[in-house]
C-alpha positions in Angstrom: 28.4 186.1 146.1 24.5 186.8 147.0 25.7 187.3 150.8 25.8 191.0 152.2 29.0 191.7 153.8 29.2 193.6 157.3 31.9 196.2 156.7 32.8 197.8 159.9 34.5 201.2 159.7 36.1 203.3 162.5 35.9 206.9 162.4 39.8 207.9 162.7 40.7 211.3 164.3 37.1 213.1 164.8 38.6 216.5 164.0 40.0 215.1 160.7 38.6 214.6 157.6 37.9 211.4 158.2 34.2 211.3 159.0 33.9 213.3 156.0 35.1 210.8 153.6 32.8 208.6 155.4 29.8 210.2 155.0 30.1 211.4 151.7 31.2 207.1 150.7 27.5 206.2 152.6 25.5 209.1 151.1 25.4 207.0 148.0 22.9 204.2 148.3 24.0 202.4 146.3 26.4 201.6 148.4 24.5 199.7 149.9 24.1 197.2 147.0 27.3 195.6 148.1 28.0 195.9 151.9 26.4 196.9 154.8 28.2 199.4 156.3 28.5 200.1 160.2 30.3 203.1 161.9 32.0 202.4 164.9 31.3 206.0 166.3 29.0 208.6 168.1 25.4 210.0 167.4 26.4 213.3 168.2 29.7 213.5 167.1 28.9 212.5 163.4 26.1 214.5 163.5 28.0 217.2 164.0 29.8 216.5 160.9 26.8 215.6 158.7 25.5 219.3 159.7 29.0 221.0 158.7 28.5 218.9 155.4 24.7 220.2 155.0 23.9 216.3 154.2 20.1 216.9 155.6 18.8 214.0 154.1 21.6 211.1 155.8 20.4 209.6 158.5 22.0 206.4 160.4 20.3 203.3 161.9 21.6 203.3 165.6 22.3 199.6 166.9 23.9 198.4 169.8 25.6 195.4 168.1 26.9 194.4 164.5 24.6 191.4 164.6 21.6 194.3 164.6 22.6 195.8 161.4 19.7 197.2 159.0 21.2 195.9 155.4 18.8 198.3 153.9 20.6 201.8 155.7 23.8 202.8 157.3 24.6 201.8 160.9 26.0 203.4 163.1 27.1 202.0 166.8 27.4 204.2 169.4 30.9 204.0 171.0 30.5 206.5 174.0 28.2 208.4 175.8 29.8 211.7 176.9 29.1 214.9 175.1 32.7 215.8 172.7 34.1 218.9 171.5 34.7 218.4 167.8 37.7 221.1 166.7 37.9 221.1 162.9 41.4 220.8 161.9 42.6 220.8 165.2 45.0 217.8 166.1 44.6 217.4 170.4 43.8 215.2 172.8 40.5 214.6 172.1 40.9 213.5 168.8 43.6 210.5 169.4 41.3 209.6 172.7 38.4 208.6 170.5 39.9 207.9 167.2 41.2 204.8 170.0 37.9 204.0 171.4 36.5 203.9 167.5 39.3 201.5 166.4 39.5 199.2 169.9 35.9 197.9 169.3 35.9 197.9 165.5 38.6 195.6 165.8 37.5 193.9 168.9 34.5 192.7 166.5 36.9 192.1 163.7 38.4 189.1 165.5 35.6 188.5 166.9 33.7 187.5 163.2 31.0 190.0 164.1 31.9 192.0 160.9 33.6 190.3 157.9 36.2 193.2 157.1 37.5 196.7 158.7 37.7 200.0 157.1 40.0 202.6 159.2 40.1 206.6 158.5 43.1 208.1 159.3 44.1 208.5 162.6 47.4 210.8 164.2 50.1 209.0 165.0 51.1 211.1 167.8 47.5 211.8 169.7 46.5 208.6 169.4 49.2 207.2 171.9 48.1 206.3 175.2 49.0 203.1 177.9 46.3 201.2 175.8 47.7 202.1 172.3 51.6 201.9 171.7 51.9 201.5 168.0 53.3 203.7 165.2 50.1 202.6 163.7 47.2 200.7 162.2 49.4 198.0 160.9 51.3 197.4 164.2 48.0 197.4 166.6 46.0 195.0 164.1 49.4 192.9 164.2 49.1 192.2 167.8 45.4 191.4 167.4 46.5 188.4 165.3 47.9 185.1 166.5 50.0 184.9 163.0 51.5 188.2 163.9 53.4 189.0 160.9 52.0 191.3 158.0 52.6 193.5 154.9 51.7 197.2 154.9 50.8 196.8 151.0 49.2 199.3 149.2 47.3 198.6 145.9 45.5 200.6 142.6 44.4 199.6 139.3 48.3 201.0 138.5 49.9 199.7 140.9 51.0 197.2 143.9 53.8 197.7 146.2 55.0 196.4 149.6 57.6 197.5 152.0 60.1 195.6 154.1 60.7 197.9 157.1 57.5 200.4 157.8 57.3 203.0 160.1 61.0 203.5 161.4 63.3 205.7 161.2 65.6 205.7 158.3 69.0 205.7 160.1 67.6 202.3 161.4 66.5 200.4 158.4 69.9 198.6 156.7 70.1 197.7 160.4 66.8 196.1 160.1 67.1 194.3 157.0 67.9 190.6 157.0 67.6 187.9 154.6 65.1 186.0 156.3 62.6 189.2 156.8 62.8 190.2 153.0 62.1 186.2 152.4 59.1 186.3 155.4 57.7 189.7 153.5 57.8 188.1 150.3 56.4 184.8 151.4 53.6 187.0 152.2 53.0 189.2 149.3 53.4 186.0 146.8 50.4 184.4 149.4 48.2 188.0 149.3 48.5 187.6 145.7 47.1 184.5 145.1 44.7 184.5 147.8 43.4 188.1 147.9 43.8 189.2 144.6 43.3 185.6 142.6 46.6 186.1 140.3 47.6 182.9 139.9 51.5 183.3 139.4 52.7 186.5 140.9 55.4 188.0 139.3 57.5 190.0 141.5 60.0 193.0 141.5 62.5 193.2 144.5 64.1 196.8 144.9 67.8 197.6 145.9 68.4 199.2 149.2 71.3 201.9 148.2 71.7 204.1 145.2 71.8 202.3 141.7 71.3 199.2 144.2 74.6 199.8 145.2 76.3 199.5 142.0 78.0 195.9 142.1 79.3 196.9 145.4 80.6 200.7 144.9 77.4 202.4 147.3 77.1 199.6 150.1 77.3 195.3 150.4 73.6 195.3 151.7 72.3 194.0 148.0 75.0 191.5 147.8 75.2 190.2 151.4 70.9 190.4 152.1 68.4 191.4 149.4 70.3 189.0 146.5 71.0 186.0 148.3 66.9 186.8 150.1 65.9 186.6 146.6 67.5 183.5 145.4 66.4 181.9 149.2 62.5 183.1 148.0 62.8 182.1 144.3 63.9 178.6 145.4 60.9 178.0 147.1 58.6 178.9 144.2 58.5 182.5 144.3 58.7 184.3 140.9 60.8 187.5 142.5 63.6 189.3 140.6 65.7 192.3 141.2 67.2 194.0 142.9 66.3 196.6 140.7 67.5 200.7 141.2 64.6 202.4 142.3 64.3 205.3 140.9 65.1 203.8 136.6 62.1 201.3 137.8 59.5 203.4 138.4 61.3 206.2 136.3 61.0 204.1 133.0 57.8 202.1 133.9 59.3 198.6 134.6 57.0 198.6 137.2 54.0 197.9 134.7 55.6 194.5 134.0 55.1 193.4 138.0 52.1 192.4 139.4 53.8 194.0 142.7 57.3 195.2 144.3 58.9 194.7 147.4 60.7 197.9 148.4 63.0 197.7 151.4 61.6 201.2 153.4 58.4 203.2 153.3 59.0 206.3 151.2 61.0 204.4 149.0 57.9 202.5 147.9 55.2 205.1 148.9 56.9 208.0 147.2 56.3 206.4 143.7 53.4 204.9 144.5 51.4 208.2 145.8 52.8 209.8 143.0 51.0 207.3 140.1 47.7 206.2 142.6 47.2 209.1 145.2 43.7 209.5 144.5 42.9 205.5 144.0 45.1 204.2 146.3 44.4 201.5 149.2 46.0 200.8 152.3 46.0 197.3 152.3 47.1 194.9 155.4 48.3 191.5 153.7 49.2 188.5 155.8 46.2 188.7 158.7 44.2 186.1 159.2 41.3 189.0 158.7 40.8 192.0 156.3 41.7 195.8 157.0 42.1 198.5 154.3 41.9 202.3 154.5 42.3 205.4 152.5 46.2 205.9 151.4 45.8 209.7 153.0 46.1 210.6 156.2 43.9 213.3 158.5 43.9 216.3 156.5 43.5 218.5 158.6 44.3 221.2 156.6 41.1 220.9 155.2 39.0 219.9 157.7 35.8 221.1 157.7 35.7 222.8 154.3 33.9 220.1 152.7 36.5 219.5 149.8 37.8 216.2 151.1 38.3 213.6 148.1 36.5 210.5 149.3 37.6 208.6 146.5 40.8 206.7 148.3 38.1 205.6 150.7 35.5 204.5 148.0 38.0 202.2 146.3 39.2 201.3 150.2 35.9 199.8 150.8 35.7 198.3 147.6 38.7 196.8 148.4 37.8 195.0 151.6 34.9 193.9 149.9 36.5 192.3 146.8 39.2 190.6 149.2 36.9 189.1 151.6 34.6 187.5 148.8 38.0 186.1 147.0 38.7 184.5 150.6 35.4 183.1 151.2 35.3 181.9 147.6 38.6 180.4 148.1 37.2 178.7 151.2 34.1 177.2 149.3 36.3 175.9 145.9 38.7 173.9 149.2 35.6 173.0 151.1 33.8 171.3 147.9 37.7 169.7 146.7 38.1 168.0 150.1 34.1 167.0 149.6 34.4 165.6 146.4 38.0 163.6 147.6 40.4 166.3 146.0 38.7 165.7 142.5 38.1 169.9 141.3 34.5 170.6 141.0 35.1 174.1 139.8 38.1 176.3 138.7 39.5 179.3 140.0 38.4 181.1 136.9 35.3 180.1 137.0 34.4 181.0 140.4 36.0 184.2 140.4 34.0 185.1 137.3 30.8 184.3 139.3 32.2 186.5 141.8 32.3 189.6 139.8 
């Protein structure tokens, strides 16, 4: 597409590496051959950074609104006025506080349809919590920010796709959590992202077991014979090319994930553990199922390494990339239905076609 996206980006924890990655991503221009990027932030806050990161030659365009974007530089809105202590690899207060203030009006314009898609940096879980923010994370708040109110926490690479059924709960909790119509829902909306986000026409999906060996025909637990089969069979009968359950650790062990364009596992390091293992450096938080885009970096605040300059922006690169390729698939999508309905359901161009144009 000819159009510019507006990518909005929030900052994440301030004392993490997050505005790091960031302005490493925008120091390239040629970034700005594809999107134009604006930094929900603080003048003197990412200043501070750019100085730590000896980047003399960055510079942002301040604006007061995403409709004042320069497509020609990086923008940067300012989010507060007050003078903030940046502590480098420090997790406190101060860093959840604004890593809040950075996300509420990035997302505020979000839903808005002032920017076309969100990039987050890593926030803490724990600092971030306040009466205005009760969520064990990104995927929860943006959740509530949505009148469909039911996503995917999916994260994607060039290796690899994978999905999970329960998130961020405890483990103790998650057979208790499992059902057959939430495995369904969660595939329902993986087989949709597919097809919509990432234009494969029939997904082919892997669904893994919950218990060892997926419970060995019974011998380690009924939750595969009582939920996750007969979810399955319910998804497969409405169209959904979905098979398993599979034993977790022979799929990924022997690559029988390379014959899936994605997998459904049923808890968040049982999916993420693999997955971070084959796409750590490439990999893409992904929020499938919203009625609006959101990705971010598959690493969290670093703060390890905070400050030292090493920080791997690449997991952010292919982040933004991301939210780019997804919302021009979307809007592409829109266009091919807009002309079909125009031309009285007769196809005026294919799905190949267009997405060829679009890359």
């Amino acid at each position: 597409m000819s159009d510019i996206l507006k990518i909005g980006i929030s900052v994440g924890d301030i004392n993490g590496i997050g505005l790091e990655i960031i302005l490493k991503t925008l120091a390239e221009s040629r970034i700005l051959d594809y999107c134009t990027p604006i930094v929900y932030g603080n003048t003197k806050v990412c200043s501070f950074h750019r100085k730590a990161l000896h980047l003399s030659d960055f510079t942002f365009h301040i604006i007061q609104h995403a409709n004042q974007a320069n497509p020609k530089k990086p923008n940067l809105i300012n989010c507060w006025e007050e003078d903030v202590r940046v502590d480098l690899g420090k997790t406190n207060e101060v860093g959840g506080r604004y890593a809040w203030v950075s996300l509420k009006k990035a997302s505020e314009d979000l839903v808005a349809g002032h920017i076309d898609a969100l990039v987050t940096a890593p926030i803490n879980k724990h600092n971030i919590q306040s009466e205005e923010f009760n969520f064990p994370g990104h995927t929860e708040y943006l959740d509530s920010m949505d009148p469909k109110n039911e996503s995917l926490m999916f994260l994607t690479s060039d290796e690899l796709r994978v999905g999970v059924v329960t998130g961020h709960i405890p483990v103790t909790q998650v057979a208790s959590s499992l059902s057959i119509e939430k495995i369904v829902k969660k595939l329902e909306i993986m087989n949709e992202s597919l097809k919509k986000d990432f234009w494969i026409e029939k997904p082919k999906i892997a669904v893994l077991g919950l218990n060892p060996h997926a419970s060995d025909s019974g011998l380690i637990g009924q939750e595969e014979s009582e939920i996750i089969i007969p979810a399955i069979q319910a998804a497969f009968d409405k169209g959904i090319i979905c098979f398993g359950p599979y034993p977790a650790d022979g799929f990924f062990g022997n690559g029988t994930y390379k014959k899936f364009d994605a997998i459904l596992g049923m808890y968040h390091d049982q999916a993420l553990i693999p997955f971070k293992t084959i796409a750590f450096n490439t990999g893409v938080n992904f929020t499938a199922g919203l009625s609006f885009v959101r990705t971010s970096p598959d690493h969290g605040t670093g703060m390890d390494i905070a400050g030292k300059g090493i920080a791997d922006p690449t997991s952010f690169v292919e982040a933004l990339f991301s939210a780019i390729h997804i919302t021009r698939n979307r809007k592409e999508q829109a266009e091919l239905k807009a002309n079909q309905l125009r031309s009285g359901g007769k196809m005026i161009e294919t799905a190949s076609d267009v997405k060829d144009d679009a890359n």
